[in-house]
Chimera marker file (.cmm) of the C-alpha trace (Angstrom):
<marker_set name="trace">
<marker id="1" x="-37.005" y="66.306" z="-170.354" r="1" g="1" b="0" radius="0.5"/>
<marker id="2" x="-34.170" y="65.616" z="-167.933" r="1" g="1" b="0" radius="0.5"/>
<marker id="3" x="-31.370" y="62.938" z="-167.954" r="1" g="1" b="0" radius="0.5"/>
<marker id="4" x="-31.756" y="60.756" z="-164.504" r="1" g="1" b="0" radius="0.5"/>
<marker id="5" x="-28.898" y="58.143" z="-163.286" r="1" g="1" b="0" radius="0.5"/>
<marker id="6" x="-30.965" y="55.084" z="-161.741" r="1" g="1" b="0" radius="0.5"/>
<marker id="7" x="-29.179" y="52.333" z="-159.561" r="1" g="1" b="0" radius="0.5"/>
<marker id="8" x="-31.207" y="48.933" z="-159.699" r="1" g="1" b="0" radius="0.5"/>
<marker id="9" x="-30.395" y="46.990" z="-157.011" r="1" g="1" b="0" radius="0.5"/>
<marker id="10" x="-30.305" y="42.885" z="-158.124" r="1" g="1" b="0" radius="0.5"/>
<marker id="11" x="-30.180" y="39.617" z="-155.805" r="1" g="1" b="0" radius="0.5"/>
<marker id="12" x="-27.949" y="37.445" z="-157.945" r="1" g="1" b="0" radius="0.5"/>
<marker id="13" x="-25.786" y="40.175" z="-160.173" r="1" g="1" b="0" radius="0.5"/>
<marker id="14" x="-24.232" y="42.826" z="-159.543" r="1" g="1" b="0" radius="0.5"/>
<marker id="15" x="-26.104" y="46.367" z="-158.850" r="1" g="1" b="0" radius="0.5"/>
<marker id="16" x="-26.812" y="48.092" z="-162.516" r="1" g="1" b="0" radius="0.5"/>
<marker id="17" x="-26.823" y="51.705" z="-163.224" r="1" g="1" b="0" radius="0.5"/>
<marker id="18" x="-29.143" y="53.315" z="-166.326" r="1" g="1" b="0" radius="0.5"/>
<marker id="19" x="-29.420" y="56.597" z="-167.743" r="1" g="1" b="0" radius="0.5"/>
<marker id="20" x="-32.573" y="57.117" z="-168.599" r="1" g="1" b="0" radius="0.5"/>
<marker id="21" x="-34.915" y="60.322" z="-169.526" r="1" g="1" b="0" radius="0.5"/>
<marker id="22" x="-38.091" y="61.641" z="-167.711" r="1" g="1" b="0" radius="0.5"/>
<marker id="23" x="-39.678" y="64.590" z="-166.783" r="1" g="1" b="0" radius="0.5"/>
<marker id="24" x="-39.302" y="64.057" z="-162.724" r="1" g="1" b="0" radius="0.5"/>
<marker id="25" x="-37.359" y="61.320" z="-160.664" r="1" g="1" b="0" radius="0.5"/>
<marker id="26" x="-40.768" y="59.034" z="-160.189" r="1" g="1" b="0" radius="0.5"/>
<marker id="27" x="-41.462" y="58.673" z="-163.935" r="1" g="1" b="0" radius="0.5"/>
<marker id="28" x="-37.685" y="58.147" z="-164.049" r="1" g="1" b="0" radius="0.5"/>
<marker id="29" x="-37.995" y="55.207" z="-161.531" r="1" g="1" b="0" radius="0.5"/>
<marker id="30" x="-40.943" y="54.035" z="-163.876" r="1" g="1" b="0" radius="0.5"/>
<marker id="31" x="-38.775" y="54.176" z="-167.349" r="1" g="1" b="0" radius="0.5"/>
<marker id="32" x="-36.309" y="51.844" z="-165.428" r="1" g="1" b="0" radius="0.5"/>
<marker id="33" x="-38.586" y="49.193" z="-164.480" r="1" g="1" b="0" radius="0.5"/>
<marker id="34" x="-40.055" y="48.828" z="-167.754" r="1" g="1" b="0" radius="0.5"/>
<marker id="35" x="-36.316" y="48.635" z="-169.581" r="1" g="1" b="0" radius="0.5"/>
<marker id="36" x="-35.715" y="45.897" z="-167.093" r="1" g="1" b="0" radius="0.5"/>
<marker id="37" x="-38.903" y="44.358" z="-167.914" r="1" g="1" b="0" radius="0.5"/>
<marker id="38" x="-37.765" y="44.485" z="-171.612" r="1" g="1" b="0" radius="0.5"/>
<marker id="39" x="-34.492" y="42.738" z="-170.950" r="1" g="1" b="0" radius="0.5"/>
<marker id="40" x="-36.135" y="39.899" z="-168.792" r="1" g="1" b="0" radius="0.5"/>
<marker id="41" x="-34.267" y="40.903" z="-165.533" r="1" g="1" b="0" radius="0.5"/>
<marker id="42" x="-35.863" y="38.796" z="-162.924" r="1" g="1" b="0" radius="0.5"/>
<marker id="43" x="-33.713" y="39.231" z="-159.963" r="1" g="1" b="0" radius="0.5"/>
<marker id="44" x="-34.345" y="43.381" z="-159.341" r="1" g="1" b="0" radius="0.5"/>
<marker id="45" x="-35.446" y="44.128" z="-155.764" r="1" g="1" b="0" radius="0.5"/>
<marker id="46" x="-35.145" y="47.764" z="-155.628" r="1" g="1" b="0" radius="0.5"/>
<marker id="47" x="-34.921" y="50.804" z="-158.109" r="1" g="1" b="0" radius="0.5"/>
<marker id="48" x="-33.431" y="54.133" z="-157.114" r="1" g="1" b="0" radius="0.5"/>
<marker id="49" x="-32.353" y="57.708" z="-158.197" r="1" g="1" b="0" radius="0.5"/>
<marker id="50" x="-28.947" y="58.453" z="-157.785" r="1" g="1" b="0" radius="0.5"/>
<marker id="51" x="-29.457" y="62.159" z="-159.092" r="1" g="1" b="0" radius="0.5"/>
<marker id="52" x="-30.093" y="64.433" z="-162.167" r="1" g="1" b="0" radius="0.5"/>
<marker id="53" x="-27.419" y="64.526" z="-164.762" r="1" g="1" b="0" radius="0.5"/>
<marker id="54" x="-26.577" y="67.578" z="-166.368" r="1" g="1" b="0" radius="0.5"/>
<marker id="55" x="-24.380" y="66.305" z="-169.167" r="1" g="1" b="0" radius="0.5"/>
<marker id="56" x="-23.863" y="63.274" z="-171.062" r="1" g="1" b="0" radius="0.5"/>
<marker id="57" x="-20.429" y="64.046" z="-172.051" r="1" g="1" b="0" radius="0.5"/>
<marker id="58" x="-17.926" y="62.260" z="-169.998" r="1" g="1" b="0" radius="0.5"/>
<link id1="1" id2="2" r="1" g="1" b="0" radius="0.2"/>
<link id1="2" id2="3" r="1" g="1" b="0" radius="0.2"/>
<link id1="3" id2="4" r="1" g="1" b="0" radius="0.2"/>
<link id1="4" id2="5" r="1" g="1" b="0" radius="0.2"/>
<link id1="5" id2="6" r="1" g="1" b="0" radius="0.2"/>
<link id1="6" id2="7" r="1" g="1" b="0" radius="0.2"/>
<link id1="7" id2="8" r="1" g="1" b="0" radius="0.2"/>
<link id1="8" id2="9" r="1" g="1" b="0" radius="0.2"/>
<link id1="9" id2="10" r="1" g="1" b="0" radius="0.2"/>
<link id1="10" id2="11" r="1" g="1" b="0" radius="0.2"/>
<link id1="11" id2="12" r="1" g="1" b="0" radius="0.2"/>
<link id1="12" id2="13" r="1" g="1" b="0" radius="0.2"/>
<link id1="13" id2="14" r="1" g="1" b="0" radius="0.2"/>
<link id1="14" id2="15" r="1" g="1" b="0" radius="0.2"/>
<link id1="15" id2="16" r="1" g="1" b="0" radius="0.2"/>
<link id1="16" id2="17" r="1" g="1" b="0" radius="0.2"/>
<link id1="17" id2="18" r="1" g="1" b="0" radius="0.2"/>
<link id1="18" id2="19" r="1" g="1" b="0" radius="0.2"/>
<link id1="19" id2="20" r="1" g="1" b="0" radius="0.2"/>
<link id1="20" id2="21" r="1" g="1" b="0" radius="0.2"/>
<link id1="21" id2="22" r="1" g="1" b="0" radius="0.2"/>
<link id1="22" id2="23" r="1" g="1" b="0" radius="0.2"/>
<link id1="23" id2="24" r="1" g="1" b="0" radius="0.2"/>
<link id1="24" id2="25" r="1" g="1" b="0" radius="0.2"/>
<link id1="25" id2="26" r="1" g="1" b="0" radius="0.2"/>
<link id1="26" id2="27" r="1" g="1" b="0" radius="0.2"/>
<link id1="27" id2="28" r="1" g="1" b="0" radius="0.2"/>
<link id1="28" id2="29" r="1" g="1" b="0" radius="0.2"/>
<link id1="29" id2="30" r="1" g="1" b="0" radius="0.2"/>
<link id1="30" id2="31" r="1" g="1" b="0" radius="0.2"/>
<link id1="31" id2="32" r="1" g="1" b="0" radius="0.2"/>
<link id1="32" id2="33" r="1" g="1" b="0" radius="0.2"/>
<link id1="33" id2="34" r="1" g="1" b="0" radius="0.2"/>
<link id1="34" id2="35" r="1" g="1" b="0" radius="0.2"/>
<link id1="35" id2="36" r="1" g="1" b="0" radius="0.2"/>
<link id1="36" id2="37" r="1" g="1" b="0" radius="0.2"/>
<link id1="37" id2="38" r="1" g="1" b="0" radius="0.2"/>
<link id1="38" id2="39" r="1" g="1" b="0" radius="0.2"/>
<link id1="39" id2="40" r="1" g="1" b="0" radius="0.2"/>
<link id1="40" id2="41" r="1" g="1" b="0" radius="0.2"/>
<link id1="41" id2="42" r="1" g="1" b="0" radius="0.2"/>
<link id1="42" id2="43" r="1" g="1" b="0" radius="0.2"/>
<link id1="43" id2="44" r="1" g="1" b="0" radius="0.2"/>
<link id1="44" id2="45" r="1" g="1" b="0" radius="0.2"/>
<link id1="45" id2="46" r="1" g="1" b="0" radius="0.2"/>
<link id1="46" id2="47" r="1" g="1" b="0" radius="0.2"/>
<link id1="47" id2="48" r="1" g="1" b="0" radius="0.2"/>
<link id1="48" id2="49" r="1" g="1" b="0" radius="0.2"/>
<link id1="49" id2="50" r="1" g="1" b="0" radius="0.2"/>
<link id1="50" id2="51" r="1" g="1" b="0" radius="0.2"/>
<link id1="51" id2="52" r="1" g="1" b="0" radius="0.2"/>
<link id1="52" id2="53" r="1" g="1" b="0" radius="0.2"/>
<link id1="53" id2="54" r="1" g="1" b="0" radius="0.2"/>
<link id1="54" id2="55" r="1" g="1" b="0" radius="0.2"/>
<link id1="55" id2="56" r="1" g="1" b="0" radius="0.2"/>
<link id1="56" id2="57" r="1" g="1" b="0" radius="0.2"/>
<link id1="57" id2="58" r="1" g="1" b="0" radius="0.2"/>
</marker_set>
C-alpha cells in the first residue's frame, strides 16, 4: 500500500487536502470520496491526486 495526497475541490469552503492509503491513484480517488461521504461534505465537486507520498514525516 502507498500513501496518496488528494485535493478535493469544494463550492462553498475552502479546497481540502487528505492523505489517504491505496494501492493505485484511482482507488485512492475512491478512499476520498467515501471519507467525505462519512463526514457529510455536501459541497465537493471534484477529487484529485496531487501525487504519491513517500514519507509521512514532516
Amino acid at each position: 500500500m502507498a500513501y496518496y495526497e488528494v485535493r478535493i475541490l469544494r463550492c462553498h469552503n475552502p479546497p481540502k487536502m487528505l492523505t489517504v492509503t491505496a494501492q493505485n491513484s484511482q482507488q485512492a480517488v475512491r478512499a476520498a470520496a467515501a471519507d467525505l461521504r462519512q463526514e457529510g461534505v455536501t459541497d465537493a465537486r471534484g477529487v484529485e491526486v496531487i501525487g504519491q507520498v513517500k514519507s509521512l514525516r514532516g
